[in-house]
C-alpha positions as CSV (number, residue, x, y, z in Angstrom):
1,X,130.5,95.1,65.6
2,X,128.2,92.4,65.0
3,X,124.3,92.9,65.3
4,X,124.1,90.6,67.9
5,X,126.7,92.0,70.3
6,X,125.5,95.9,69.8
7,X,121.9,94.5,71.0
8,X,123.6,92.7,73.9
9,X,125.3,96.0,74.8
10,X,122.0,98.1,74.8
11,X,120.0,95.0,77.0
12,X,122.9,94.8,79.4
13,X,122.3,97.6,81.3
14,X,118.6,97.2,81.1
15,X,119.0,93.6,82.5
16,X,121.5,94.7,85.2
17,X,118.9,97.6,86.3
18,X,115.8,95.1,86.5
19,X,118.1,93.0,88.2
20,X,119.6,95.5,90.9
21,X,115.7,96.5,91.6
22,X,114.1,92.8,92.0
23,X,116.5,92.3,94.9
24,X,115.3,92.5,98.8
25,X,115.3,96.1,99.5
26,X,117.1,94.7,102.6
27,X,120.3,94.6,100.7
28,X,120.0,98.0,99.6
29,X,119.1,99.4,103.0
30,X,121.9,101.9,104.4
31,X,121.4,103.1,107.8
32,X,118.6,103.2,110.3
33,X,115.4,103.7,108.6
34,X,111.7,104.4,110.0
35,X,109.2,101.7,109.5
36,X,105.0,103.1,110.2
37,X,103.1,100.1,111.2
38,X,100.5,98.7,109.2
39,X,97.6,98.4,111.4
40,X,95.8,95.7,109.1
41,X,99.2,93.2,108.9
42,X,99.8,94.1,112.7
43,X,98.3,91.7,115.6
44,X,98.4,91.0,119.1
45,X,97.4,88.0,120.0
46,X,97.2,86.4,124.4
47,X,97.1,83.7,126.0
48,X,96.0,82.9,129.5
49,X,95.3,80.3,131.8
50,X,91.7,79.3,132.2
51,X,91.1,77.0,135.5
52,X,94.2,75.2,134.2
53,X,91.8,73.4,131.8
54,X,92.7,75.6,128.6
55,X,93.9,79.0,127.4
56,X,91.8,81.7,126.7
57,X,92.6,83.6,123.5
58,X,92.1,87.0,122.8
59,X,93.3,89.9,120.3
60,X,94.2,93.5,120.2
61,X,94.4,96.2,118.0
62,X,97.6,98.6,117.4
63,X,96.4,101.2,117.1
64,X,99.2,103.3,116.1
65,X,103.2,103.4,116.1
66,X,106.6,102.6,114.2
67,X,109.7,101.5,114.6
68,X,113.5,101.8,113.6
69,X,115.9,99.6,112.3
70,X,119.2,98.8,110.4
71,X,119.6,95.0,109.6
72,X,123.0,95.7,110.0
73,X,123.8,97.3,113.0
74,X,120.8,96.3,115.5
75,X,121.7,98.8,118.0
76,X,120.0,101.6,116.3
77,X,116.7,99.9,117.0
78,X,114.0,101.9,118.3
79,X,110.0,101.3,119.0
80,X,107.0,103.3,119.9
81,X,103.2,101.1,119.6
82,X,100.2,102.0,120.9
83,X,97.4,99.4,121.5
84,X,93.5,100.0,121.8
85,X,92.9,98.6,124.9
86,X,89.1,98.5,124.7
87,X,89.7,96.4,120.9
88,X,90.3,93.4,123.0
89,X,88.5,90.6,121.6
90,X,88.2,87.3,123.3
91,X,85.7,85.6,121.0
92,X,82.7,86.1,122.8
93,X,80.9,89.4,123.5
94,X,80.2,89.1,127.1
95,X,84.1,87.6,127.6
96,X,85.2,90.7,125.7
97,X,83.3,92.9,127.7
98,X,84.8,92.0,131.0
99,X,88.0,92.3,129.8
100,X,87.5,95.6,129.1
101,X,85.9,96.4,132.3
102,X,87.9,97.5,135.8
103,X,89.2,94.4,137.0
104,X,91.0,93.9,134.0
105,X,91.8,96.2,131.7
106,X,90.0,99.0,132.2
107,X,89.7,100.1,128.6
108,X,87.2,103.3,129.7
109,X,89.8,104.8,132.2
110,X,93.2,103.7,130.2
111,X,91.6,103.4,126.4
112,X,95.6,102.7,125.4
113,X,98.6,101.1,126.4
114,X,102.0,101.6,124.8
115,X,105.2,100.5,124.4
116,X,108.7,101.7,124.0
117,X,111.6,100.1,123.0
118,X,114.9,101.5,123.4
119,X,117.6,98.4,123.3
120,X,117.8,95.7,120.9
121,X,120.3,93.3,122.0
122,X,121.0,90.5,119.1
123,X,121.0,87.0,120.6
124,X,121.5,85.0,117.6
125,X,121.0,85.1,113.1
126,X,117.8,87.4,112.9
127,X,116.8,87.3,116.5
128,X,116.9,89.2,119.1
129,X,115.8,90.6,122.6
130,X,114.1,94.0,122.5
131,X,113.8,96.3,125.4
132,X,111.4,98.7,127.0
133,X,108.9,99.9,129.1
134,X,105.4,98.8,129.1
135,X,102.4,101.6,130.1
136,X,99.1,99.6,131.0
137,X,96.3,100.7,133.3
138,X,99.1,103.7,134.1
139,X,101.3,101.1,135.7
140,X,104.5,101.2,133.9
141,X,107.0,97.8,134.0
142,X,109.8,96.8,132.0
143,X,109.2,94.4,129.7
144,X,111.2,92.4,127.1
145,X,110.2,91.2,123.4
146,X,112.1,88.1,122.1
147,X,112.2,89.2,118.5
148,X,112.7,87.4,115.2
149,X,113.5,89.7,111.9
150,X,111.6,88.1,109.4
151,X,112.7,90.0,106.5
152,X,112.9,93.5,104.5
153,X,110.7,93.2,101.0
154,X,108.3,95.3,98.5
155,X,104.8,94.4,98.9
156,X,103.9,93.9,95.1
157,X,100.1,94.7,95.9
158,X,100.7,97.9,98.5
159,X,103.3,99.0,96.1
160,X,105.3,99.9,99.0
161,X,108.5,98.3,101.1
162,X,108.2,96.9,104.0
163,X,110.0,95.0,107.1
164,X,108.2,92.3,109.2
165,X,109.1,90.9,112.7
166,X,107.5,87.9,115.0
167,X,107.8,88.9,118.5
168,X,107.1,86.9,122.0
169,X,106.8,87.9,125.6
170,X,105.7,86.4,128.7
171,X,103.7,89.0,131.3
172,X,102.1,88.7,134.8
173,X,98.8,90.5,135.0
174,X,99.2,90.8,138.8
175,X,101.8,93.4,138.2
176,X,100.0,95.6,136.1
177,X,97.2,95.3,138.8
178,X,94.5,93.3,137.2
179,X,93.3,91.2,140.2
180,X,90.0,90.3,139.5
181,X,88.8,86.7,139.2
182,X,92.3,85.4,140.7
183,X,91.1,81.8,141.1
184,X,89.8,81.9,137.6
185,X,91.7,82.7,135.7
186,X,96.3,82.9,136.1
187,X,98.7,85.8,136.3
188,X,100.9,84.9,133.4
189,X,99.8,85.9,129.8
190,X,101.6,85.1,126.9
191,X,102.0,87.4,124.1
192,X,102.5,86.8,120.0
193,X,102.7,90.1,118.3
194,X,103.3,90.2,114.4
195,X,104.3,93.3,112.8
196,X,104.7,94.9,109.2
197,X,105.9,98.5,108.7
198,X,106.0,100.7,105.4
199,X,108.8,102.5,105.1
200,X,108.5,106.3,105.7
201,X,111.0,109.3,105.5
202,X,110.2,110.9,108.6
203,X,112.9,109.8,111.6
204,X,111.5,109.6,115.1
205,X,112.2,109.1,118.2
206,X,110.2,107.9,121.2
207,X,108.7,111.0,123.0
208,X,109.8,111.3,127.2
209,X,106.1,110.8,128.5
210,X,105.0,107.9,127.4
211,X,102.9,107.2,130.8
212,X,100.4,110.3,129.5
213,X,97.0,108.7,128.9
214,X,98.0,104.9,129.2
């Protein structure tokens, strides 16, 4: 055999290996796996009517959660996020502060909020409509996240895999009973939420009382 071919058939398998482990770990998923949010990669992110002159902004923390997916059959879906409620953050310290205060959130009482998400419905390529229940102030309402799958990859600086998602939602403040300053400022708040999880080995599942504490 010539010198050239037995080093091609030593550096074949090499290549193939290298090859098989650049590709999206998304292609190599099987199943439903668990996905531990990165707190640091993970916003929220509101909108809400101010006056009808412009739209105050503000951001929250997650402070904990995860989630479960299969690119391949979304049905398996499953979430469970908890936000720090008093890590609201409307640019402004005194703004901030009366967020946090009765009339609005009422971050001393209810220091978190959470969500739970038990149904993802696919409504089109790498979208979908998650469901679930929403605990704020101890009010609980349905609520529904219009979710885009951005994509499954290795992070080549955390030296970990990862899955990202953009979700939207539209909620009225009214229902959650925050009705201070009603003529200041509107009922409907728009929500941005960007996520990145790290893959972890430990399946969960969202616990039955999730209104304890939120």
């Amino acid at each position: 055999m010539p010198s050239w071919a037995m080093s091609l058939r030593i550096l074949l398998p090499m290549i193939v290996a290298v090859a098989m482990a650049a590709l999206p770990a998304r292609a190599g998923a099987a199943g439903a796996q668990t996905w531990e949010l990165d707190p640091v990669h993970s916003q929220i992110v509101f909108f809400a009517d101010h006056l009808g002159l412009s739209h105050g902004i503000g951001r929250l923390r997650i402070k904990h959660g995860w989630f479960r997916f299969d690119p391949e059959d979304w049905s398996s879906a499953r979430a469970d996020i908890v936000i720090d409620t008093a890590s609201v953050d409307m640019g402004d310290a005194q703004w901030s502060e009366k967020v946090r205060a009765p009339g609005f959130l009422a971050s001393e009482k209810w220091p978190t909020a959470r969500f739970i998400g038990d149904r993802l419905e696919p409504t089109a390529k790498d979208e979908g409509v998650l469901h679930g229940s929403l605990w704020l102030r101890g009010i609980r309402q349905p609520v529904q996240l219009n979710v885009k799958f951005n994509r499954i990859g290795n992070d080549p600086y955390a030296f970990k895999s990862k899955a990202g998602f953009t979700a939207t939602a539209h909620l009225d403040r009214f229902d959650f009973g925050m009705d201070t300053f009603r003529d200041v400022v509107a009922g409907p708040v728009e929500i941005r939420i960007e996520v990145e999880g790290v893959r972890s080995k430990i399946k969960k599942e969202p616990e039955e009382n999730g209104d304890q504490e939120h």
